[in-house]
N, C-alpha and C positions, 0 to 999 in steps of 0.2 A: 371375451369382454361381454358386458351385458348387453342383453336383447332389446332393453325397454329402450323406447325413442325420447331420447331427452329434450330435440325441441316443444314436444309435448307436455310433458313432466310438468306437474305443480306438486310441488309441495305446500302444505298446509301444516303450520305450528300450533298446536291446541293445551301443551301442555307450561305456560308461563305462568312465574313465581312471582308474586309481586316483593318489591324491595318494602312496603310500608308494614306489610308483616312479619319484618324479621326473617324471612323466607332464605336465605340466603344457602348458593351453590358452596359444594364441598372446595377444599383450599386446593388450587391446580386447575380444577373444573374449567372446560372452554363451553364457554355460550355464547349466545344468541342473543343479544340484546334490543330492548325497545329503550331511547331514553325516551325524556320527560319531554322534549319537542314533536315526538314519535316519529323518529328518524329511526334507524336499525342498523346495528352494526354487531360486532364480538368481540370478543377476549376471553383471556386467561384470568380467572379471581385471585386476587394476591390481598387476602386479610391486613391489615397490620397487626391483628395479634391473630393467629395460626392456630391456637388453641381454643379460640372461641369461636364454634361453629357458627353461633348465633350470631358474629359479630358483623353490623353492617358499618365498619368502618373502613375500608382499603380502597383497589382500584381494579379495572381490569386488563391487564398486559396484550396488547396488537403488536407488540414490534420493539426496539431497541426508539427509546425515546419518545415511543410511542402507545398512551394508556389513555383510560377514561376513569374520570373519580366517579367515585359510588354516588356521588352527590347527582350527576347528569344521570345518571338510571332508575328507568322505573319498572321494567319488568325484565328476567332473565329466562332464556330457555336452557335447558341445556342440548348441547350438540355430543359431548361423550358418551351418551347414555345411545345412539340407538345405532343398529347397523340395517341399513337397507337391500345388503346384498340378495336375499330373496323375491325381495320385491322385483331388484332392477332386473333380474334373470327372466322375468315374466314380461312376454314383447306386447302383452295386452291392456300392461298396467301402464297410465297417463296420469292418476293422481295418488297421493302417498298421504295418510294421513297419519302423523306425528301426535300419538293420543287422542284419544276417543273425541271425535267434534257434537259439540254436545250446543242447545241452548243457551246465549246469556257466560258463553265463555269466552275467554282474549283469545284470536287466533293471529294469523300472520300468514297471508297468500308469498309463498316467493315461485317465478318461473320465469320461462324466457333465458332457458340455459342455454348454453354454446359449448365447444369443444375445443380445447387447442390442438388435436389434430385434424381439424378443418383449418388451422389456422384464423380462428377467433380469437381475437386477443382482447384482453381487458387493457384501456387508457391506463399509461405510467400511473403511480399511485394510485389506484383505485381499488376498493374494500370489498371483497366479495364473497360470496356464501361457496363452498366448493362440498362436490362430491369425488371423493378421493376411488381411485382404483379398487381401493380393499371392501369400498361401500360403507365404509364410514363419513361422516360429516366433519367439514372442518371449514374454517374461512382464513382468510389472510390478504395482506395488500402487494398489490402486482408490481412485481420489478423487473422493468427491461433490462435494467444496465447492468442487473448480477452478473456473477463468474460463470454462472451455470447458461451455458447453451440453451438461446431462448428466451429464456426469462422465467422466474420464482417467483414464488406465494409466500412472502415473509409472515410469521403468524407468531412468532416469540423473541425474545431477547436475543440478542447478540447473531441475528441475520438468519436464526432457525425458520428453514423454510421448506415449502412444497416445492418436487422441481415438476416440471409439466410432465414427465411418466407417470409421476403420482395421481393427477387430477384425470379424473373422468371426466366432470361437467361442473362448468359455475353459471356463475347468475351474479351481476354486480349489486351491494347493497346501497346504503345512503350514501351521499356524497356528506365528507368532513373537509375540515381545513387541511388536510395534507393534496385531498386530490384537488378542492379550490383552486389553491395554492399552486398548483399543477397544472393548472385547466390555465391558470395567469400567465404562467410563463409560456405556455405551449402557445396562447393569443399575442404575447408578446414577440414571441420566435417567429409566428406567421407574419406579425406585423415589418419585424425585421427583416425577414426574406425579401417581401414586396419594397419597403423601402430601398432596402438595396438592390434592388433590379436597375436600377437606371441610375446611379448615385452621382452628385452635383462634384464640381472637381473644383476649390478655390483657386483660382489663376496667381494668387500671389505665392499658395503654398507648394501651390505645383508648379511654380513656372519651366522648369524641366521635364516635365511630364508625369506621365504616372510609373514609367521603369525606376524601380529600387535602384537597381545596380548603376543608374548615371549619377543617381547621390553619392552613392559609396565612391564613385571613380574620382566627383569632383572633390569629396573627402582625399581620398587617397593623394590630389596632387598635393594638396596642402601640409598632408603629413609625414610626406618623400623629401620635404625641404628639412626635416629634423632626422628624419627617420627612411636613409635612402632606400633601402631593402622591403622598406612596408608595403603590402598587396591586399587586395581584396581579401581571398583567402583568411591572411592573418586577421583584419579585423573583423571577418567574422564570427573567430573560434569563441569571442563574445559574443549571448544571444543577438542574431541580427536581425534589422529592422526591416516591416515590411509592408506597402502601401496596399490598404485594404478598404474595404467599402466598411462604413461602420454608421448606422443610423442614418443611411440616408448620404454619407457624403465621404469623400475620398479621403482616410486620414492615412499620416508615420505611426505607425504604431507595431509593439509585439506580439505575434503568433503566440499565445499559448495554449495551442490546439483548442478540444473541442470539451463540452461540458454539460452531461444532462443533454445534450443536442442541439447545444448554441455553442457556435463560434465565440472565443474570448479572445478579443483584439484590446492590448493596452495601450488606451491613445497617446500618443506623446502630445505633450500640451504648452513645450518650454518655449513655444515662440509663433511668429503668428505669419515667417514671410519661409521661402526657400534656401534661401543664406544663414537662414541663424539654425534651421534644422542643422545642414551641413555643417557650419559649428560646431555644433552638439558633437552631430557625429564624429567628428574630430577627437574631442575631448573623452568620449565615450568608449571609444575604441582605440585608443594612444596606449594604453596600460597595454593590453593583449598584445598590439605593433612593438613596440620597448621590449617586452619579453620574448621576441623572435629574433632577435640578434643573430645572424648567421653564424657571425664570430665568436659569440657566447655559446652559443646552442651547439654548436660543429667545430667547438674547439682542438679536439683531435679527430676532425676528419670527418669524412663520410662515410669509409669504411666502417659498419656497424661492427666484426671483426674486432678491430682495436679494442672499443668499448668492450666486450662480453671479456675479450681474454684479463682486462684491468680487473672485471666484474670477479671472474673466476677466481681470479688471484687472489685478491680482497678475502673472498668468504673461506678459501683454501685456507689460511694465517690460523682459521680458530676454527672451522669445520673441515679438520682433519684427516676424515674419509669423504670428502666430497671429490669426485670425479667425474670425467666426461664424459660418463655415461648417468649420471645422476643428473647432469647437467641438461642433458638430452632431453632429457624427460617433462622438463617445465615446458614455456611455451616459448615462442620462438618470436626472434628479437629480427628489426631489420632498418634499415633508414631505406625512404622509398620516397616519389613523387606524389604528393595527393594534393588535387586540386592546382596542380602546378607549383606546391612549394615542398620544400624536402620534409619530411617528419620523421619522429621517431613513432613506428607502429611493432606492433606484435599481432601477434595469433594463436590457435592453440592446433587444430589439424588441418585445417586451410585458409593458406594465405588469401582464399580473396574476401577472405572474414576477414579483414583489419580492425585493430583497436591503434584510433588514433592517441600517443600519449602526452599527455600535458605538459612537459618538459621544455621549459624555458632557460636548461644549460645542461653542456655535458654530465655535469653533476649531480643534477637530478635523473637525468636518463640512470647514471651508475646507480643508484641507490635505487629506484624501481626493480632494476635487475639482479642487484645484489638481494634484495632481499626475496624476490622471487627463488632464488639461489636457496637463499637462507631456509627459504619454508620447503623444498623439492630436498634438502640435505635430512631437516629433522623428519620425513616420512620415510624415507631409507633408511633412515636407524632406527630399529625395535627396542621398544621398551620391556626391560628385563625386570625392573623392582620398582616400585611407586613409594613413596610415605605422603600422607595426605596430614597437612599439620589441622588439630585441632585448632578451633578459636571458636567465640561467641558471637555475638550480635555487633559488625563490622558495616557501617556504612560510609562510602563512597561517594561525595558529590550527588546524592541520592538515590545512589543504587548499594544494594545489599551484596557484600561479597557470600558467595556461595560455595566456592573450590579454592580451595591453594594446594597447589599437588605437586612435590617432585617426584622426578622421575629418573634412574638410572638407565642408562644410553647402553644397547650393545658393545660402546666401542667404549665405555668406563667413561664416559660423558654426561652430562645431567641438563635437566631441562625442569622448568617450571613452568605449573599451566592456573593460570587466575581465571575463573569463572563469577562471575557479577548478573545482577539484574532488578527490575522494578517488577512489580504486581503485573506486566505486560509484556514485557521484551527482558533481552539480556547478552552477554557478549561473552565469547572465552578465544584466551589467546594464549599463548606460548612462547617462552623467553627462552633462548640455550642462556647457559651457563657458562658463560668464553673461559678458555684455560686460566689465563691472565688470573683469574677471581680464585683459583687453587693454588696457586704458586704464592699465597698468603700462608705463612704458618700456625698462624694460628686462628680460632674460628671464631675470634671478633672482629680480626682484620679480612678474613674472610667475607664477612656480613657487609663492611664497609665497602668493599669493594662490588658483592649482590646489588647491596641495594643502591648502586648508581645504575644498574640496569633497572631494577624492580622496585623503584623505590616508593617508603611506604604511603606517604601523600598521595599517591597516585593508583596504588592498587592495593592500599588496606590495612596492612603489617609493617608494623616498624622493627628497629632494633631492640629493643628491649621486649617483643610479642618473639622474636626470633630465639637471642642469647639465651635464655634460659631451657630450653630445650633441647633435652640431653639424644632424645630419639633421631630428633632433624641431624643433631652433630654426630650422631655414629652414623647414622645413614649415608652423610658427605663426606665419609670418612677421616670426620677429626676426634 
């Protein structure tokens, strides 16, 4: 690493372009900016015409949503053009001058670097001048709450950033509206912390106290008169409520964790005494209670057993080579105590990983498993021959179909796989081909009976995009 002592370090900028002369940096170029307030900050130059060097029309890119118009700038350094790696290898060198400091020239003092392996960190949002590892110059605005361990140096579009190995030494530059903005909330959050240190408790809203759970219980007796089976448990598998200090004073309100580094508590606001909260709660949590039905939910039993052999049977009918050892292999089913009420959970290699399942009747349990079944059957059978159907410009509820593929099954079985997407995301899925749809003779009755699986409003291709295509029909063998 370099020798030079960076709390020392000054940097001096000597060679700035003024914007009034046309002076304008190459198209990409990262600089050093002075605007017209003589505040200092960077970016990346993004013309609006690319081809005119001369042109002082564009903006210059700091960030995703984050630029400066050529209008706020009045002098540009550039930061690409120089590498200081020589200099920093030298432990005697304290000041670095950035083109010849001459008489009656613009310069720019920056120092008072820090390092983040001292653990210096620059304030959330804040824009600062960096010296990168390789001794190159570069700036960018500081984010703690990245993915990257730490926190990044965001410095272009779409979250391009420096991660803290890259930086040798920064130096914060002017303060903008993002770290204002920043600096408000973080006054805001202090603010909030101290109010809620001691928070005022209304006697009318609290007359039960400040424990959740004797709301929920007095709920609970009132909803045991409709709903004998109903428990705590059940009514919380809807987000539940939970009495929190919120500006200063005790409210009902929802947990939805935390944000930028402020708690987000959503007040409930339907009422103004202890009784009609409960109310609420009543009303709010009845759907979730209603659909726990012991006798709906565990209509064959508790035996989870029962279930899986129904499950197997089911997908056995039209996946043919499915067996229990294919079956084995998905993830593992069970009815168990949680929280004190029975559920339907799974796992994949250890049970004390539960996935509790949403399952508001036996019936939905079987089809969770069935189709778990369904998708563990089509990766044990290899696909032996593809045809991928042409088509054109195909949109979907506004996603673009991309793939229509079938596929011949090791065991003379077929499967279709539809691939979709937007300018950003996208989805692909797989359909078997149940027997039933070949025991048609002929390949328009065929299609009528496809597309009640795949039908074409829903993933692209209709009948008459099918019928006429003679490769699809020898392929499926008509």
């Amino acid at each position: 690493m370099f020798k030079c002592d960076y709390k020392k370090l000054r940097l001096s900028f000597n060679e700035f372009h003024d914007v009034k002369a046309n002076d304008m940096p190459e198209y990409g170029e990262f600089c050093l900016l002075e605007l017209k307030d003589r505040r200092h900050t960077a970016g990346k130059w993004y013309p609006n015409d690319y081809r005119n060097k001369k042109s002082v029309s564009g903006h210059f890119g700091r960030g995703t949503a984050d630029t400066v118009d050529i209008g706020e700038v009045s002098k540009w350094h550039s930061l690409d053009r120089y590498d200081l790696t020589e200099c920093l290898e030298d432990e005697e060198v304290n000041h670095i001058n950035l083109g010849p400091e001459k008489e009656d020239i613009h310069s720019f003092l920056i120092k008072n670097f820090k390092s983040l392996k001292e653990k210096k960190y620059p304030k959330e949002e804040q824009y600062c001048l960096l010296i990168l590892s390789s001794g190159k110059l570069a700036a960018g605005r500081w984010d703690l709450f990245s993915k990257e361990k730490g926190g990044t140096f965001i410095y272009a579009s779409a979250l391009a950033c420096y991660s803290m190995e890259e930086v040798w030494a920064w130096s914060p530059l002017s303060s903008d509206e993002f770290f204002e903005a920043e600096e408000e909330l973080e006054r805001e959050r202090k603010k909030e912390k101290k109010l809620n240190q001691n928070p005022s408790c209304d006697l009318d809203l609290f007359k039960y106290g400040t424990n959740i759970n004797v709301y929920y219980e007095k709920a609970l007796e009132k909803l045991k008169k409709e709903y004998p089976w109903a428990t705590v448990t059940q009514m919380k598998k809807r987000t539940p409520y939970v009495i929190a200090p919120l500006h200063g004073k005790y409210v009902f309100g929802q947990d939805n964790g935390t944000f930028m580094g402020s708690k987000i508590i959503d007040e409930w606001t339907g009422g103004s005494t202890a009784d009609e909260f409960i109310d609420y709660l009543c009303e709010y949590t009845k759907e979730s209670v209603k659909n726990s039905d012991p006798e709906v939910k565990f209509r064959l039993g508790t035996d989870a057993s029962v279930y899986l052999k129904i499950a197997f049977d089911n997908v056995k009918k039209n996946y043919r080579w499915f067996d229990k050892k294919i079956a084995e292999k998905t993830c593992h089913y069970a009815i168990r105590q949680v929280d004190g009420d029975l559920e339907f959970v799974k796992w994949y290699k250890d049970d004390k990983d539960l996935t509790v399942l949403d399952c508001s009747s036996a019936e939905r349990f079987l089809e969770i498993v069935e189709y778990d079944y369904q998708e563990e059957a089509l990766r044990a059978n290899p696909v032996v021959a593809v045809y991928a159907v042409p088509f054109g410009r195909v949109e979907i509820h506004g996603w673009y179909l991309e793939k229509y593929v079938f596929s011949k099954l090791r065991t003379g079985d077929y499967k279709v796989t539809v691939q979709a997407g937007d300018r950003v995301t996208g989805g692909t899925r797989d359909f078997f081909i149940t027997p039933y749809c070949f025991e048609a003779k002929t390949y328009e009755e065929f299609l009528d009976r496809y597309l009640e699986i795949v039908p074409g409003r829903s993933f692209g291709l209709f009948k008459e995009d099918l019928l006429l295509n003679n490769e699809l029909k020898k392929f499926l063998g008509y």
